[in-house]
C-alpha positions in Angstrom: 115.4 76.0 100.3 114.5 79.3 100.1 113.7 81.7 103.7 110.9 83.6 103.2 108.6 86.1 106.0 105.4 85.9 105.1 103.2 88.5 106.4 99.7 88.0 108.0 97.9 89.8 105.4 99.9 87.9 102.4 99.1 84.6 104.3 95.0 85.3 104.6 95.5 86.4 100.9 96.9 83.4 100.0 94.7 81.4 101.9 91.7 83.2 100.1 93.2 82.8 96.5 94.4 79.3 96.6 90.6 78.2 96.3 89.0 81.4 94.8 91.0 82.7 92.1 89.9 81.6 88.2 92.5 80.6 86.7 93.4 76.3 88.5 97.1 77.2 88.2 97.2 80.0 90.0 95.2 78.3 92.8 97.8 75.6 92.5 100.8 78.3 92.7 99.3 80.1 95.7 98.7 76.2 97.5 101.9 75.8 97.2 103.1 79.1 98.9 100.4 79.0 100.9 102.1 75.5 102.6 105.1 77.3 102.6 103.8 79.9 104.6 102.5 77.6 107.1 106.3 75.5 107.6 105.2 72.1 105.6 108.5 70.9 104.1 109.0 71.2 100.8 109.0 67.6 99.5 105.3 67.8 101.2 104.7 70.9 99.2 105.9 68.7 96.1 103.3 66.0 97.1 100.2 67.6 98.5 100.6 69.8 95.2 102.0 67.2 92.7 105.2 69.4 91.5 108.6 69.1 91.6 110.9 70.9 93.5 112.3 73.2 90.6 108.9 73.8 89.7 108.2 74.9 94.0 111.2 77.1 93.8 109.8 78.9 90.6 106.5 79.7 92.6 108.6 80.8 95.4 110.8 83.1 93.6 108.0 84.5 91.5 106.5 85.4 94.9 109.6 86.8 96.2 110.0 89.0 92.9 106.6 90.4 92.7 104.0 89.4 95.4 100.4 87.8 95.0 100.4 89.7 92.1 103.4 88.0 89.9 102.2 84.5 91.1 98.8 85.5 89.8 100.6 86.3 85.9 100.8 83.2 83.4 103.3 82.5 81.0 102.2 80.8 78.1 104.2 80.3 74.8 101.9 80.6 71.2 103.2 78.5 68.9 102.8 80.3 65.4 100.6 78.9 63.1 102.3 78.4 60.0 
């Protein structure tokens, strides 16, 4: 699994988002690295936050790539309407 330092202000930011942010996805995605930040094992990340591991490793490497702020970006695909 992936090694990551986590710094005290990321972790209280974290901890703040994973309830407070609008968006429940994002509050999900920061859960998640929020659990990581604190040492749970990832299959209890998977559980407590009802994802699979690809899905954990996604959230982690989005927050490796850009911070709070790329785990705070959605990615939706719009079908066109035809």
């Amino acid at each position: 699994m992936i090694t990551i330092e986590f710094s005290p202000a990321d972790i209280e930011a974290l901890e703040y988002e994973r309830y407070r942010h609008p968006h429940p996805k994002v509050q999900k995605k920061m859960e998640a690295v929020y659990l990581k930040s604190q040492d749970v094992k990832p299959g209890q990340i998977c559980r407590l936050c009802r994802i699979c591991k690809t899905t954990l490793t996604t959230y982690l490497d989005q927050y490796q790539a850009g911070g709070l702020e790329r785990l705070k970006e959605l990615e939706y695909q719009v079908n066109p309407v035809n």
